[in-house]
Steps between C-alpha positions, in 0.01 A plus 500: 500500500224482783139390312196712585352185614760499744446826616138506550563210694756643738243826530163292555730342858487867636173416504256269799302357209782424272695336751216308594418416083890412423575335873814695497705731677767756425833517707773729395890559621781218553466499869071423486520301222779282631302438837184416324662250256548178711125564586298582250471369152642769257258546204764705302830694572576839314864617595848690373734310362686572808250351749469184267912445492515539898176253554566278206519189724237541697258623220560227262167316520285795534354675133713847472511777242811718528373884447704818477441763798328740232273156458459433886422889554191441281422205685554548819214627749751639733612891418882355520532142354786265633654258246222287547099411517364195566125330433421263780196240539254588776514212690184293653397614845504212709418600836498311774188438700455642853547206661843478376644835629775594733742773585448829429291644200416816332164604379442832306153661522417724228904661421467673150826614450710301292804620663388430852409125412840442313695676805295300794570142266867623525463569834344180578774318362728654692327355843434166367100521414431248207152591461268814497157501441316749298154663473356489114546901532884457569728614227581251203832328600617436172470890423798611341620748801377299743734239348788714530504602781498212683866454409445102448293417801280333289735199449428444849180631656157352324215787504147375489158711426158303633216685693672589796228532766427106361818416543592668862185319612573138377837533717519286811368605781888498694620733220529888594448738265671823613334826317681860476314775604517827633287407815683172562757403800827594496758268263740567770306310784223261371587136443624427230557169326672312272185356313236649336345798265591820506299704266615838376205726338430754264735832455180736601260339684655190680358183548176467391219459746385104392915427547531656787215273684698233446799639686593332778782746615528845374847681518608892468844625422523743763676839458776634713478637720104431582337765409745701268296715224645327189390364102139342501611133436838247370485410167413153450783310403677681752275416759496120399861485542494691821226230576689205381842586675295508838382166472838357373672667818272342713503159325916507553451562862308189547 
């Protein structure tokens, strides 16, 4: 029977400041929790029997508690568990310096909804971006849905928060930053490149004016066909992947 020490703990994770407090996360379903294993330290396993007897290999060092599905319905933050939820470890955030940058990077300005950030980390590991950078007004990572829905990209792509205008402006001087905006060039014909920043900003009002100064290139996804009367604005972890397959296409052609 699940403790309701247990389950106050498991709540008090849906939260910034209990996350934060604990220095855990929650993961949930065999397909998240197995990517996230081999890369983050598992605090504590709660699965079905079932689960446990198809993982019992791989689990065998990590603390476990097998639970019924009426018990992992109670603790479970998700409105339909799956066989199993997992507490991870926040890990350190060891950034690198700016000096110490290459390729192609992400930085987020301001995105507040959880399930933007965890789509544009999946996208991002998708086309190969190890590291975004975000603002302190960014969306907790380690929130529950954002979690989710970044279908494991986590294991792979490290998300930073720091003062971003600080940041942007310690890079070296040879490092573009390319901002989106609705009064940029067009994606289709500025130069693109395979290094650099490429910051995405908030779902209403964009980039935010100090960010924006910074900018060394400013890109807009253009409509088709020029001109056409359509919706205000892309979402923005569709427009980051719109974004992001440009400059990969480009990159292969070199």
């Amino acid at each position: 029977m699940l403790s309701k020490s247990v389950l106050r703990l498991v709540r008090s994770l849906d939260s910034r400041k209990g996350r934060r407090q604990e220095g855990l996360f929650v993961a949930e379903g065999p397909r998240l929790v197995g990517e996230l294993l081999g890369h983050f330290q598992c605090h504590h396993l709660f699965a079905t029997a079932e689960w446990l007897s198809a993982e019992s290999q791989r689990i065998s060092h990590v603390p476990h508690t097998e639970v019924t599905p009426a018990e992992l319905t109670r603790l479970s933050l998700l409105q339909t568990p799956q066989q199993v939820l997992a507490l991870m470890r926040i890990p350190e955030d060891n950034a690198p310096g700016p000096a110490q940058l290459s390729g192609l990077h992400l930085a987020l300005d301001g995105i507040q909804d959880p399930g933007n950030l965890g789509t544009i980390i999946r996208v991002a590991d998708w086309f190969g971006i190890e590291h975004i950078w975000c603002s302190m007004n960014t969306a907790d990572v380690w929130n529950p849905k954002v979690v989710q829905a970044t279908m494991g990209g986590l294991s792979r792509v490290r998300v930073h928060y720091l003062d971003l205008v600080s940041f942007l402006s310690s890079l070296p001087a040879d490092f573009p930053v390319f901002g989106t905006s609705l009064s940029g060039q067009s994606l289709w014909s500025e130069l693109l490149s395979p290094l650099g920043v490429i910051v995405m900003g908030n779902e209403g009002n964009g980039v935010s004016r100090e960010v924006d100064s910074l900018c060394s290139r400013r890109l807009l996804i253009p409509c088709h066909p020029t001109g056409h009367v359509t919706t205000e604005s892309l979402n923005v972890a569709m427009a980051t992947g719109i974004v992001l397959a440009e400059f990969r296409r480009r990159q292969a052609l070199l």
